[in-house]
Biopython code that builds the backbone (N, CA, C, O; Angstrom):
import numpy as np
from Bio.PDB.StructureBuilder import StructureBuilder

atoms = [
    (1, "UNK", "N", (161.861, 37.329, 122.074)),
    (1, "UNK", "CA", (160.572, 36.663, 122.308)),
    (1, "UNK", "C", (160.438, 36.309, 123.782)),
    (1, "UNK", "O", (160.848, 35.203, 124.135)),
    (2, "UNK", "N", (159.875, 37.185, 124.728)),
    (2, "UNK", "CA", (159.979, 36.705, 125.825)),
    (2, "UNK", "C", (158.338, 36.627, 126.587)),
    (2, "UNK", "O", (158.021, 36.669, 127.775)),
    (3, "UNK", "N", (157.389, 36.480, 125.168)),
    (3, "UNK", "CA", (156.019, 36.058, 125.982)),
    (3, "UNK", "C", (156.405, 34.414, 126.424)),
    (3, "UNK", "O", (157.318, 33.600, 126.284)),
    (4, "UNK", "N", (154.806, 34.555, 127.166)),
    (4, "UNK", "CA", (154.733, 32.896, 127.695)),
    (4, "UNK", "C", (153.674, 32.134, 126.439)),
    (4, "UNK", "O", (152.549, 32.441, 126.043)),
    (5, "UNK", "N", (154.064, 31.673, 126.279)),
    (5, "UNK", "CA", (153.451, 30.564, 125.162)),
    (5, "UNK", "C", (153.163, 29.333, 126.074)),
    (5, "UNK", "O", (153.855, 29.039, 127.049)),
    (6, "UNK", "N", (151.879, 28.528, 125.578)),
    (6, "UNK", "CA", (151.351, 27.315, 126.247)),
    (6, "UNK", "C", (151.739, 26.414, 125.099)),
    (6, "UNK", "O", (151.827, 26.579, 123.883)),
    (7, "UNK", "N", (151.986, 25.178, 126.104)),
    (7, "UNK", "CA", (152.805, 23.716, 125.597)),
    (7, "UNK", "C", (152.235, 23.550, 124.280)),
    (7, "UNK", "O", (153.130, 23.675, 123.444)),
    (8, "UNK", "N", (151.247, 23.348, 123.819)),
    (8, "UNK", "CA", (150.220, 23.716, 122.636)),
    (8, "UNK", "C", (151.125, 24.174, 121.525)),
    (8, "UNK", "O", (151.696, 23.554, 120.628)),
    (9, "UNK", "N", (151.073, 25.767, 121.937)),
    (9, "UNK", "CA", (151.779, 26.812, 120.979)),
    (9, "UNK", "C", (153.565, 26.720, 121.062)),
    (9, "UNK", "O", (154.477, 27.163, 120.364)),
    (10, "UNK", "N", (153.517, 26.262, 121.756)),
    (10, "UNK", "CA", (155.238, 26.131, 121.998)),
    (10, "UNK", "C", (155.650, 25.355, 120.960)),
    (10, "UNK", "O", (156.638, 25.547, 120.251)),
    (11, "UNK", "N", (154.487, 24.057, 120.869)),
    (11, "UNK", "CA", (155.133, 22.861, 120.081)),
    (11, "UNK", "C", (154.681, 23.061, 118.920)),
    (11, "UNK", "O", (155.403, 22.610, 118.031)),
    (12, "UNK", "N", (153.433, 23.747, 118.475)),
    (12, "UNK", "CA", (153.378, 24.580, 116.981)),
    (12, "UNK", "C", (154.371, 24.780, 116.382)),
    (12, "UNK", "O", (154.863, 24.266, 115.378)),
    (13, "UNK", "N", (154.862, 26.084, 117.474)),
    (13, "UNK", "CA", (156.062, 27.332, 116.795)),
    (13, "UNK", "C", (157.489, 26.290, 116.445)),
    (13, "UNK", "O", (158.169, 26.541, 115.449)),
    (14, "UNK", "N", (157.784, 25.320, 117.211)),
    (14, "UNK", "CA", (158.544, 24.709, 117.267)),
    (14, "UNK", "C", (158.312, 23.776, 115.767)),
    (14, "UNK", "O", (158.952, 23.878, 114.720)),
    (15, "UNK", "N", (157.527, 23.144, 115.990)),
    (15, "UNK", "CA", (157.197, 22.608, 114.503)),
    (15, "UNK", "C", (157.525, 23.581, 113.058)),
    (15, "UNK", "O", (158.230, 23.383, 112.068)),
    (16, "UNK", "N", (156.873, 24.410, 113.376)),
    (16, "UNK", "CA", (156.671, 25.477, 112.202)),
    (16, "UNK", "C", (158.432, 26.332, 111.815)),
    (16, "UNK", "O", (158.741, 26.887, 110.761)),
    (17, "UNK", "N", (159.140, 26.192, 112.838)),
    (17, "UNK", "CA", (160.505, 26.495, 112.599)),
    (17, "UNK", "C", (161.320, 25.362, 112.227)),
    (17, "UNK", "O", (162.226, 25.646, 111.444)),
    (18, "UNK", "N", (161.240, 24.199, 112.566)),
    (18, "UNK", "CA", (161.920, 23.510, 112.452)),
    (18, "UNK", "C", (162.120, 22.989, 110.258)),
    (18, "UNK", "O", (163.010, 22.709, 109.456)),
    (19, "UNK", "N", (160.417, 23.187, 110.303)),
    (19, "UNK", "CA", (159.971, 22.916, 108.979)),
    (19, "UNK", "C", (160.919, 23.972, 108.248)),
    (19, "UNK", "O", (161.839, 23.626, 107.507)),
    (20, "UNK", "N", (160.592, 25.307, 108.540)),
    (20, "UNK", "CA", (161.557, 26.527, 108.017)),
    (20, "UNK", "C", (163.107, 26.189, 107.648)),
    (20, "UNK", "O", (163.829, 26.337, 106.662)),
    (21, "UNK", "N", (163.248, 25.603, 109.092)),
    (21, "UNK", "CA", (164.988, 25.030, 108.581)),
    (21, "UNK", "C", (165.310, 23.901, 107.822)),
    (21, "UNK", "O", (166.384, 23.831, 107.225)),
    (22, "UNK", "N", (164.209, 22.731, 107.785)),
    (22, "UNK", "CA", (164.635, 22.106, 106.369)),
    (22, "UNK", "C", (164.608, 22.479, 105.024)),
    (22, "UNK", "O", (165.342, 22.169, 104.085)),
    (23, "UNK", "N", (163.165, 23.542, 105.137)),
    (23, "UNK", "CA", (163.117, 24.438, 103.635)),
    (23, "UNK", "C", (164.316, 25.141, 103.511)),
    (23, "UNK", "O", (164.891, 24.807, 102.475)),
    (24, "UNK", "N", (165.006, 26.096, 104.241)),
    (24, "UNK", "CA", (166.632, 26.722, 103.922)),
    (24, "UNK", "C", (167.411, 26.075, 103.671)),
    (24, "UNK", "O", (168.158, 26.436, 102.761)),
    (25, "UNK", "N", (167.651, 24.800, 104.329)),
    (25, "UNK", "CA", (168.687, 24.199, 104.656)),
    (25, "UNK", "C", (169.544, 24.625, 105.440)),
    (25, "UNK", "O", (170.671, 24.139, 105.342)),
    (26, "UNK", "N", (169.324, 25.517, 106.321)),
    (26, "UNK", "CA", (169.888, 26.270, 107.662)),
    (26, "UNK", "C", (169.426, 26.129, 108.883)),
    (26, "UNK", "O", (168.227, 26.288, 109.114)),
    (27, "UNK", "N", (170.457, 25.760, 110.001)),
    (27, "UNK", "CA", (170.025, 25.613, 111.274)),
    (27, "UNK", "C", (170.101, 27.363, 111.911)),
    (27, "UNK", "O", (170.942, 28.254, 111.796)),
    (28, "UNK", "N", (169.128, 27.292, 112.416)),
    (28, "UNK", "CA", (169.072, 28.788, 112.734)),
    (28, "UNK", "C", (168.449, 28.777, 113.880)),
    (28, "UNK", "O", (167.977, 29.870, 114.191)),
    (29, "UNK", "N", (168.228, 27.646, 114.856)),
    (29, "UNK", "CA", (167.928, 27.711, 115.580)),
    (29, "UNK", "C", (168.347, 28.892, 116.912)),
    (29, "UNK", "O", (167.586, 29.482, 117.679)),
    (30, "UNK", "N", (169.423, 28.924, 116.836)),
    (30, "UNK", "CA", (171.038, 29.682, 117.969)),
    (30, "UNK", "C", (170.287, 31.374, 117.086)),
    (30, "UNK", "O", (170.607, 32.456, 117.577)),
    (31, "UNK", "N", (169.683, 31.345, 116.287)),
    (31, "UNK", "CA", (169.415, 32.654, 116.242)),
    (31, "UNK", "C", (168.097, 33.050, 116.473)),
    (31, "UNK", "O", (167.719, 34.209, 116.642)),
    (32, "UNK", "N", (167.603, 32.322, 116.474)),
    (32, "UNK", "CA", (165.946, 32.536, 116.925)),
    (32, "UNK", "C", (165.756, 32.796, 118.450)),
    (32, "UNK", "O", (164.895, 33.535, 118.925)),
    (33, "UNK", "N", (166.781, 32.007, 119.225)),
    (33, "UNK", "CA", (166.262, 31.695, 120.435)),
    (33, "UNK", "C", (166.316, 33.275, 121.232)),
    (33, "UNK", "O", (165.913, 33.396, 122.389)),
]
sb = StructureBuilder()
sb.init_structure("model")
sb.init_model(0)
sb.init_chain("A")
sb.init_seg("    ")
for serial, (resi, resn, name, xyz) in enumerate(atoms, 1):
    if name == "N":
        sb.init_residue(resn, " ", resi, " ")
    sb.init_atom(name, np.array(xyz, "f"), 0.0, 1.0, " ", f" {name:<3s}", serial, name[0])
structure = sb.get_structure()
């Protein structure tokens, strides 16, 4: 993922993954990045 995303969308995507990893119960962050 190497577009530029605005602070906006950054903190969306960020939201929207984070939610993802409480639904798994997996930190998966170290693989997303």
């Amino acid at each position: 993922m190497s577009k530029n995303y605005t602070p906006e969308e950054r903190d969306e995507i960020q939201k929207r993954l984070t939610d993802l990893v409480r639904k798994s119960g997996r930190m998966t962050f170290g693989e997303l990045r």
